[in-house]
ZABA-467679 format. One line per field, with one value per residue: residue number from 0; residue in three letters; x, y, z of N, C-alpha, C in turn. Coordinates in Angstrom, 2 decimals. Example, Ala and Ser with C-alpha at 12.3 -4.5 7.8 and 13.67 -1.06 7.14 Angstrom:
num: 0,1 .
residu: ala,ser .
n_px: 13.19,12.85 .
n_py: -5.69,-2.25 .
n_pz: 7.80,7.08 .
ca_px: 12.30,13.67 .
ca_py: -4.50,-1.06 .
ca_pz: 7.80,7.14 .
c_px: 13.20,12.90 .
c_py: -3.30,0.03 .
c_pz: 7.80,7.87 .
! end
This chain:
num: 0,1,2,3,4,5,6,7,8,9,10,11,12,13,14,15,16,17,18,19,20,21,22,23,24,25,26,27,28,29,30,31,32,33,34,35,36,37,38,39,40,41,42,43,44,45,46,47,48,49,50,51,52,53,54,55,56,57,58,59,60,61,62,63,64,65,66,67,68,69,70,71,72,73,74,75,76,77,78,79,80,81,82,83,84,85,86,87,88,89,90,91,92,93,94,95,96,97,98,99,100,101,102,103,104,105,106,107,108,109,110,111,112,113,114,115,116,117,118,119,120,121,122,123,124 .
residu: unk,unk,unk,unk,unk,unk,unk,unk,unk,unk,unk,unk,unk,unk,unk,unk,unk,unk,unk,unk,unk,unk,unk,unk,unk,unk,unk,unk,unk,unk,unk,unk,unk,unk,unk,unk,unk,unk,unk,unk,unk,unk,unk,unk,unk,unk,unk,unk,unk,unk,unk,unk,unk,unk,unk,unk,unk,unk,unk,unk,unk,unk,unk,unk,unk,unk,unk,unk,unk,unk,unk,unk,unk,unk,unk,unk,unk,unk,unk,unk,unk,unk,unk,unk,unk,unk,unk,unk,unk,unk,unk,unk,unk,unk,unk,unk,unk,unk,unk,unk,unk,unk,unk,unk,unk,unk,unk,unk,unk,unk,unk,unk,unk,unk,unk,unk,unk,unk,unk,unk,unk,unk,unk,unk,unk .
n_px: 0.84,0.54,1.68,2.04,4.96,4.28,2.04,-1.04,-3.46,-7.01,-9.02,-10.62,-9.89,-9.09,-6.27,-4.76,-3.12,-1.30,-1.11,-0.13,-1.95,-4.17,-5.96,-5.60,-7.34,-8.18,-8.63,-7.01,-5.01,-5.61,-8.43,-9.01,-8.64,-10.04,-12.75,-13.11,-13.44,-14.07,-16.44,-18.22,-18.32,-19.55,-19.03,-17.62,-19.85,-18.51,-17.42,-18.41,-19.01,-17.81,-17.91,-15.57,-15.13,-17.81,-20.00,-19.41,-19.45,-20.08,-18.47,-18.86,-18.55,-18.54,-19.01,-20.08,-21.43,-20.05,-20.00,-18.25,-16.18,-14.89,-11.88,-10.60,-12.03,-13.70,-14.08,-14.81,-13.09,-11.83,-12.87,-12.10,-12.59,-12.06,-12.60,-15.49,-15.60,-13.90,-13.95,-12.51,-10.18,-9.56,-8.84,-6.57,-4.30,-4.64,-3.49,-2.15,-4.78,-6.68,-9.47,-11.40,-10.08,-9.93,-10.61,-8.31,-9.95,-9.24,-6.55,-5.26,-6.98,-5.21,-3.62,-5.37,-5.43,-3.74,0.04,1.87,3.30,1.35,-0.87,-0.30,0.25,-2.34,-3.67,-2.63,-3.73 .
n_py: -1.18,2.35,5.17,8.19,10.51,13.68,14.16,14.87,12.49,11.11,9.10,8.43,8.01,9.87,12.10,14.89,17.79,20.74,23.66,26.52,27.51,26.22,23.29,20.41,17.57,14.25,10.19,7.97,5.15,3.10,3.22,3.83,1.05,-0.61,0.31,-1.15,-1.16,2.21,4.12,6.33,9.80,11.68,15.43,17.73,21.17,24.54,26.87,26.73,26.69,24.19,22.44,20.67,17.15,16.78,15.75,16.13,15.06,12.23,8.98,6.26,3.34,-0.15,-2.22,-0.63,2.69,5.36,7.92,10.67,12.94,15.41,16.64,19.12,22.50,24.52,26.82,25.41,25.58,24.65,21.67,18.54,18.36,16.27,14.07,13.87,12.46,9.88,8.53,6.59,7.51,7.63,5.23,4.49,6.40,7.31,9.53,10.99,12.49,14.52,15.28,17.62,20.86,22.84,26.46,26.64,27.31,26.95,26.59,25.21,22.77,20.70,18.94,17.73,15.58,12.56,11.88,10.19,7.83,7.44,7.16,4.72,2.89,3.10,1.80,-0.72,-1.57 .
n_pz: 0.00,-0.76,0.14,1.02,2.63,4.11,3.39,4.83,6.66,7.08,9.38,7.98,5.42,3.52,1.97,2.47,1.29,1.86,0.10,-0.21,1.69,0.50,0.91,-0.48,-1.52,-1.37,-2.03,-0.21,-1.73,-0.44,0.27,-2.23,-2.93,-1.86,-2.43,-4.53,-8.59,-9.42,-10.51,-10.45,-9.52,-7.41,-6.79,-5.04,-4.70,-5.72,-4.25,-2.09,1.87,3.71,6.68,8.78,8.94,7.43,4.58,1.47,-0.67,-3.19,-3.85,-6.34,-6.32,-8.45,-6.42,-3.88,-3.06,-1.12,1.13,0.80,3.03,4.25,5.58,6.46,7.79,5.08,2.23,-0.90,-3.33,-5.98,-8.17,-9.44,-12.23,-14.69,-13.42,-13.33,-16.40,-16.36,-13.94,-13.10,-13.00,-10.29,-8.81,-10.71,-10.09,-7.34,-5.85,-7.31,-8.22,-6.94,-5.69,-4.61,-3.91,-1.22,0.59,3.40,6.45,8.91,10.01,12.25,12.32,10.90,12.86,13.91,12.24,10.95,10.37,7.84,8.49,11.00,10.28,8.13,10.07,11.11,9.27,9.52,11.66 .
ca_px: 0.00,1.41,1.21,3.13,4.91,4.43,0.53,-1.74,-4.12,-7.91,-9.25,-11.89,-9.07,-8.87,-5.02,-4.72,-1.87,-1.49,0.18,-0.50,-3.01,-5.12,-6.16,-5.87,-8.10,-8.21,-8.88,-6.05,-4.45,-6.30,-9.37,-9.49,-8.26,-10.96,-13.91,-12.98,-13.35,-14.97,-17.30,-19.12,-18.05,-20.11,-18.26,-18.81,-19.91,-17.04,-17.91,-19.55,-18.54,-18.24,-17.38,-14.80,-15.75,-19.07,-20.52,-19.16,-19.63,-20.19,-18.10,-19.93,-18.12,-19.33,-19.41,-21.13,-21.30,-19.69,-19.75,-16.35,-15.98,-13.76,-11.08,-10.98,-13.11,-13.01,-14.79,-14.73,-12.08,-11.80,-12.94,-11.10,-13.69,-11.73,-13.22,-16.79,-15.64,-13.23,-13.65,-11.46,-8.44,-8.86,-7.81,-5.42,-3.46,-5.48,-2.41,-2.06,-5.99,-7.08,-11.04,-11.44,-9.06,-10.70,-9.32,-8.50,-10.66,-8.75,-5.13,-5.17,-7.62,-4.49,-3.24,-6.04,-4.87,-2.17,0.88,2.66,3.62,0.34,-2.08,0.29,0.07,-3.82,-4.44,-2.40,-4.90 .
ca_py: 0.00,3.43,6.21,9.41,11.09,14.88,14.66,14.79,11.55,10.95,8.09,8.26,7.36,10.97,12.33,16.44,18.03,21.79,24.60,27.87,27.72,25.78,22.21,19.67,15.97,12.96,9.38,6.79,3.87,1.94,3.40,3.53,-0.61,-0.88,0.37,-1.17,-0.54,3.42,4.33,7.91,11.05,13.39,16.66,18.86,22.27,25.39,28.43,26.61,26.21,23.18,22.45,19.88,15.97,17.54,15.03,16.85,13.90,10.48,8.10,4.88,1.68,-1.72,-2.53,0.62,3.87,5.46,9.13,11.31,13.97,16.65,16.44,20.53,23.41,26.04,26.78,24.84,26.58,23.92,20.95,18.12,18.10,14.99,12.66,13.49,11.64,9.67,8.54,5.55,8.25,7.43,3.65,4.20,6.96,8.21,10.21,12.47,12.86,15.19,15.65,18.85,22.10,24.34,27.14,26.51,28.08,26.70,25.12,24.11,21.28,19.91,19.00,16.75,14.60,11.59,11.16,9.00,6.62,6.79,6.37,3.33,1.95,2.84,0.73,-2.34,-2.34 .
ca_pz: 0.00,-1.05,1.71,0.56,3.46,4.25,3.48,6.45,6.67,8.20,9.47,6.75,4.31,2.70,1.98,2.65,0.43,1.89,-0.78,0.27,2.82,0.52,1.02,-1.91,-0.91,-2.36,-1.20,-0.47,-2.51,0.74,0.03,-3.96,-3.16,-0.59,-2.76,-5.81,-9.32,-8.86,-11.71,-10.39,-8.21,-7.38,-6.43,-4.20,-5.14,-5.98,-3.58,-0.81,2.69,4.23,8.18,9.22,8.78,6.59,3.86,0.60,-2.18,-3.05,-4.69,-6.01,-7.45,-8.73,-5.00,-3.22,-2.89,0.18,1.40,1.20,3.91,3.96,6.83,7.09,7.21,4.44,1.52,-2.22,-4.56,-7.33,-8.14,-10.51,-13.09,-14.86,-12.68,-13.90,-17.64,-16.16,-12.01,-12.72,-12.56,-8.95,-8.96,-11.53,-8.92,-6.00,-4.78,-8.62,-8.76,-6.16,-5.48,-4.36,-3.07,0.29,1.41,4.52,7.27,10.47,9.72,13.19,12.24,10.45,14.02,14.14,11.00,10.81,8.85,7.15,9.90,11.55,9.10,7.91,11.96,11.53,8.47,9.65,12.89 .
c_px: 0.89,0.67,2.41,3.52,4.71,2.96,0.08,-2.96,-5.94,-8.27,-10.47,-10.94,-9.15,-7.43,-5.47,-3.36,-2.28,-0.82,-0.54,-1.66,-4.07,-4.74,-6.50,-6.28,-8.45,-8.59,-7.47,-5.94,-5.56,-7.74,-10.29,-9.72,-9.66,-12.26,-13.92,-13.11,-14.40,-15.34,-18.33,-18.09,-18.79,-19.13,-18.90,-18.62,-19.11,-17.99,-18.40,-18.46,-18.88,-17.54,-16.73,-15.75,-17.42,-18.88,-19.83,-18.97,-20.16,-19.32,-18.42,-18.66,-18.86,-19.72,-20.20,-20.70,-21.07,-19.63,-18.07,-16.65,-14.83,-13.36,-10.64,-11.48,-12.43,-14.20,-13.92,-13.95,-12.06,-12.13,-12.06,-12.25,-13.46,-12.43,-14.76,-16.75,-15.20,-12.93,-12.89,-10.20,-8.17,-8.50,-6.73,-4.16,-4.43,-4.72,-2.39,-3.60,-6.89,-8.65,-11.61,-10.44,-10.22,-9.36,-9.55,-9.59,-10.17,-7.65,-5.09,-5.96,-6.63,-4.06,-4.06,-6.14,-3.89,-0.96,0.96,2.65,2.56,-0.70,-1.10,-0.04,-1.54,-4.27,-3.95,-3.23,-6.39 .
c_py: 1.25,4.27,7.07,10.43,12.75,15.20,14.01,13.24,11.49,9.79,7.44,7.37,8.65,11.37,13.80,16.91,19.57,22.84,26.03,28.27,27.16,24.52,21.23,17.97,15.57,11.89,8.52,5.96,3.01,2.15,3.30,1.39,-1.16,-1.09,-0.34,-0.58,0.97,3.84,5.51,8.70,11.69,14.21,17.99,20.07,23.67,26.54,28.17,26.22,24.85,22.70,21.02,18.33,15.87,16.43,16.00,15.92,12.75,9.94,6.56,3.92,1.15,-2.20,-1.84,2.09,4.63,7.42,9.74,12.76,14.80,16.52,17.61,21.27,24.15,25.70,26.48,25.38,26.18,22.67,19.97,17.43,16.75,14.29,12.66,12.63,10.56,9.38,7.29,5.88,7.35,6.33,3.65,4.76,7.73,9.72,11.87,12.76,13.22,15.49,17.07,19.89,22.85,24.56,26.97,27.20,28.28,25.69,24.79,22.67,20.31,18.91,17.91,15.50,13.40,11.91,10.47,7.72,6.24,6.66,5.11,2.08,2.10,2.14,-0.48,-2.90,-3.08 .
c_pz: 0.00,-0.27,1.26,1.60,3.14,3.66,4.32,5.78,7.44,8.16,8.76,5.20,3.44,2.66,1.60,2.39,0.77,0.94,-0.42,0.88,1.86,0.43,-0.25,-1.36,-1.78,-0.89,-1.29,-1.05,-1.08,0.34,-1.14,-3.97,-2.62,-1.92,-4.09,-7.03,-9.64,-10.62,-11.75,-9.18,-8.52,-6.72,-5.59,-5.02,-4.95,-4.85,-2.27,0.41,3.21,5.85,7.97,9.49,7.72,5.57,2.62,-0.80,-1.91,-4.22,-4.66,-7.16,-7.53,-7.16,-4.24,-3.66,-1.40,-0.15,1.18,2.07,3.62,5.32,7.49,6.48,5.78,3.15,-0.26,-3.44,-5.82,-7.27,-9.34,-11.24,-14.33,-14.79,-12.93,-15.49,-16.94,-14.34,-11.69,-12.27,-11.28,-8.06,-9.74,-10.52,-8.01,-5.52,-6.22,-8.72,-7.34,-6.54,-5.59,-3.94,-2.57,0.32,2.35,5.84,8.76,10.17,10.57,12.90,11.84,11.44,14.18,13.07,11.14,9.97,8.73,7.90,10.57,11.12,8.47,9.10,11.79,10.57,8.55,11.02,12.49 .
! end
């Protein structure tokens, strides 16, 4: 399982890539593996706020469809409009095919994230 250090982790299985106070989320290689082959995203909507752990999509495979949360506050900057032709991107690399970018609202929430090491120790429990 590929786990890329120096991005923050939640125990949802989302990966948080910060570049200038904004937030770039995706789901993990554990998570893309998990849900299998993924065949829809919805996206969340550009402009809107959304609060910390907040419902902000769905991604559905052949197997289900599972919620994706957002791991911090802030409001919707871009979405990776790709993945509406194309939502296999995010089995092929989870890690190059980012979901959404928020701007941040509260970088302390980061603080409440994993890295590397312990999102690795939390998916071998």
């Amino acid at each position: 399982m590929k786990v890329i250090e120096g991005l923050y982790y939640s125990e949802e299985h989302e990966w948080v890539k910060v570049v200038d106070g904004k937030a770039y989320i995706g789901i993990t290689e554990y998570a893309a593996h998990a849900l299998g082959d993924i065949v829809f995203v919805e996206l969340p909507e550009v402009d809107i706020d959304y609060d910390k752990d907040e419902t902000i999509g769905v991604i559905e495979s052949v197997k289900a469809a599972s919620d994706m949360f957002t791991p911090v506050s802030g409001t919707v900057v871009e979405v990776n409009e790709a993945l509406e032709d194309e939502p296999q991107l995010l089995n092929e690399d989870p890690f190059e095919n980012y979901i959404a970018v928020i701007e941040l609202s509260d970088i302390n929430e980061l603080d409440d994230l994993m890295d590397s090491e312990a999102y690795k120790n939390f998916c071998e429990e």
